[in-house]
C-alpha positions in Angstrom: 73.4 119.2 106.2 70.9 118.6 103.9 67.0 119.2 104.9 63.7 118.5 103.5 60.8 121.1 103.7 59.2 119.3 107.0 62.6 119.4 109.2 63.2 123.1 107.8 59.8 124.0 109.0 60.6 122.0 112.4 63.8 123.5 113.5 62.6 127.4 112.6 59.5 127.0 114.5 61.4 125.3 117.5 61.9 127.2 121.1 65.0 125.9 121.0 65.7 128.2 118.0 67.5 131.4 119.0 66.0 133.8 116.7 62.8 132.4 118.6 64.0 133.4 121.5 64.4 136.8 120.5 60.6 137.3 118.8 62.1 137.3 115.4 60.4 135.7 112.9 62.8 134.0 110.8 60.6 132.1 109.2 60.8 132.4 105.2 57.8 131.3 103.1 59.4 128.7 101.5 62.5 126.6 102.1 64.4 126.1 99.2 66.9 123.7 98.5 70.8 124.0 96.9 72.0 121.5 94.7 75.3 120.5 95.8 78.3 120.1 93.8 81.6 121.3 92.3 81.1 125.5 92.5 81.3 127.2 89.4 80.0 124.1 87.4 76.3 125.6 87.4 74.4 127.9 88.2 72.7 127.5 91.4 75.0 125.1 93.0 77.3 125.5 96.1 80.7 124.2 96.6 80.9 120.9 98.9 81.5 121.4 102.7 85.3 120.0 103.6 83.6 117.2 106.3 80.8 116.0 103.4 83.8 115.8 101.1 85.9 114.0 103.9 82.9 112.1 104.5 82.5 111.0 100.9 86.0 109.7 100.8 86.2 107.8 103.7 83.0 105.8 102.5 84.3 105.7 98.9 88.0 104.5 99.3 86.4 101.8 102.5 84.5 100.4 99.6 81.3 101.5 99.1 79.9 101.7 95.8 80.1 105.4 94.1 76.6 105.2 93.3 75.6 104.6 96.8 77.6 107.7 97.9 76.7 109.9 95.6 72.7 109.3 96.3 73.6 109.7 100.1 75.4 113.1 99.9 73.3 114.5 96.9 76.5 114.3 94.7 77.5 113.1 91.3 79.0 110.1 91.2 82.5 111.4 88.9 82.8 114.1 91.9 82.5 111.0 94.1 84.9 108.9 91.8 87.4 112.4 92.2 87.1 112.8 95.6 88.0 109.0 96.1 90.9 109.2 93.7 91.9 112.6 95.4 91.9 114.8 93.1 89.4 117.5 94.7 91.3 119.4 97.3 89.9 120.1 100.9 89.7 116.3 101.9 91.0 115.9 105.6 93.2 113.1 104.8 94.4 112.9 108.4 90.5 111.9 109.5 89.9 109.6 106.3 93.1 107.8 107.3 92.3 107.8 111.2 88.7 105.7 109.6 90.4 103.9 107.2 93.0 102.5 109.3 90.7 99.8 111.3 89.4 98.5 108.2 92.7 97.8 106.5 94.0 96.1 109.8 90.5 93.6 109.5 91.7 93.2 106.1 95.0 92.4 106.7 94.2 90.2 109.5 92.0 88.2 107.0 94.6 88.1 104.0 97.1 86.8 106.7 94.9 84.2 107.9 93.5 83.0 104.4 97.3 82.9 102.9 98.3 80.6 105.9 95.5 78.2 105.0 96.7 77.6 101.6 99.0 74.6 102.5 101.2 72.7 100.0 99.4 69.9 99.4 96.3 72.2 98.4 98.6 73.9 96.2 99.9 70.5 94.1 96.5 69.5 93.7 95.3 72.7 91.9 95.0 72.7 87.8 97.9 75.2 85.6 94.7 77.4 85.3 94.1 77.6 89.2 97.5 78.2 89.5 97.8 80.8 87.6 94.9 82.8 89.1 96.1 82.0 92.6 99.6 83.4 91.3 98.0 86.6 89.6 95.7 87.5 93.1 99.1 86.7 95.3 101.0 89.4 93.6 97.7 91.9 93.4 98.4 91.3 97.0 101.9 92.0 97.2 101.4 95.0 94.6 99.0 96.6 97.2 100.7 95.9 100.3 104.4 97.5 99.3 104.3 100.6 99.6 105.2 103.5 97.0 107.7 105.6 98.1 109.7 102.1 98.0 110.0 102.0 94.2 111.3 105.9 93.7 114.0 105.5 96.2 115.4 102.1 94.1 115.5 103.4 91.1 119.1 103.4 89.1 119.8 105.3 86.3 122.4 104.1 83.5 123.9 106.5 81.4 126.1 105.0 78.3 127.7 108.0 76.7 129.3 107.1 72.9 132.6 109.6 71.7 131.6 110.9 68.7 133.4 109.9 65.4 135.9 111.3 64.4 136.4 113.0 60.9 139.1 112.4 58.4 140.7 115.7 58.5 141.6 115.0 62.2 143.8 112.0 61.1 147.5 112.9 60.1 148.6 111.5 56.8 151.5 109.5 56.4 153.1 108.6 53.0 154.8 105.6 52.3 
């Protein structure tokens, strides 16, 4: 959690503190803050806790913009784009699923409902140009809803082997 100089200065100086409790004065004479970010980049920074990063990705891949993430968690917005993408390891994907989950359902519910509006006679009535758009979102659609494990386990291989030629010294000669 990320604090600014006033809450710092709150939470040390609170009763509720334990070190408080126990008359030692923890209190340093000035707070500093820690860029955060991919360790090892810089200098100075500190690696990204797993539940920001979990965090991060649940609001990235619901939809929210990568610039808006990155400004709320005090992150780049390429570590924002990996993290949404998956690339940086120690993402709970069990808990970004769990979130995820309710929002796909809302959006398949409203897919479902908007597809079983478009009635024929709408469709005869639209231009080649319409068409064509409505046919390019439908199978966007249809891309996104099959899932991807489907298209490995289809797969079939062809192999077409040729004999190889023979030479003329392999043919007997016959004389006439």
């Amino acid at each position: 959690m990320l604090l600014n100089e006033a809450t710092a200065q709150e939470r040390l100086n609170s009763p509720r503190n334990l070190a408080n409790r126990f008359a030692i004065n923890p209190t340093p004479s000035k707070v500093t803050e820690i860029e955060i970010g991919r360790a090892g980049r810089r200098e100075g920074k500190i690696a990204i806790p797993v539940f920001l990063r979990t965090s991060a990705a649940i609001l990235a891949r619901s939809g929210e913009d990568q610039k808006d993430v990155a400004a709320a968690f005090g992150i780049s917005r390429p570590v924002v784009g990996m993290i949404e993408r998956g690339q940086i390891a120690g993402v709970d994907e069990k808990q970004v699923a769990k979130a995820i989950e309710p929002i796909r359902n809302l959006a398949l519910e409203k897919l479902a409902g908007s597809l079983m509006g478009m009635k024929q006679e709408k469709m005869d009535t639209l231009g080649v140009k319409d068409l064509s758009t409505v046919a390019a979102n439908m199978s966007r659609v249809v891309e996104k809803l099959t899932p991807k494990t489907e298209a490995q386990g289809n797969n079939i291989n062809i192999n077409i082997f040729t004999p190889e030629p023979r030479k003329e010294t392999a043919y007997e000669t016959v004389s006439v």
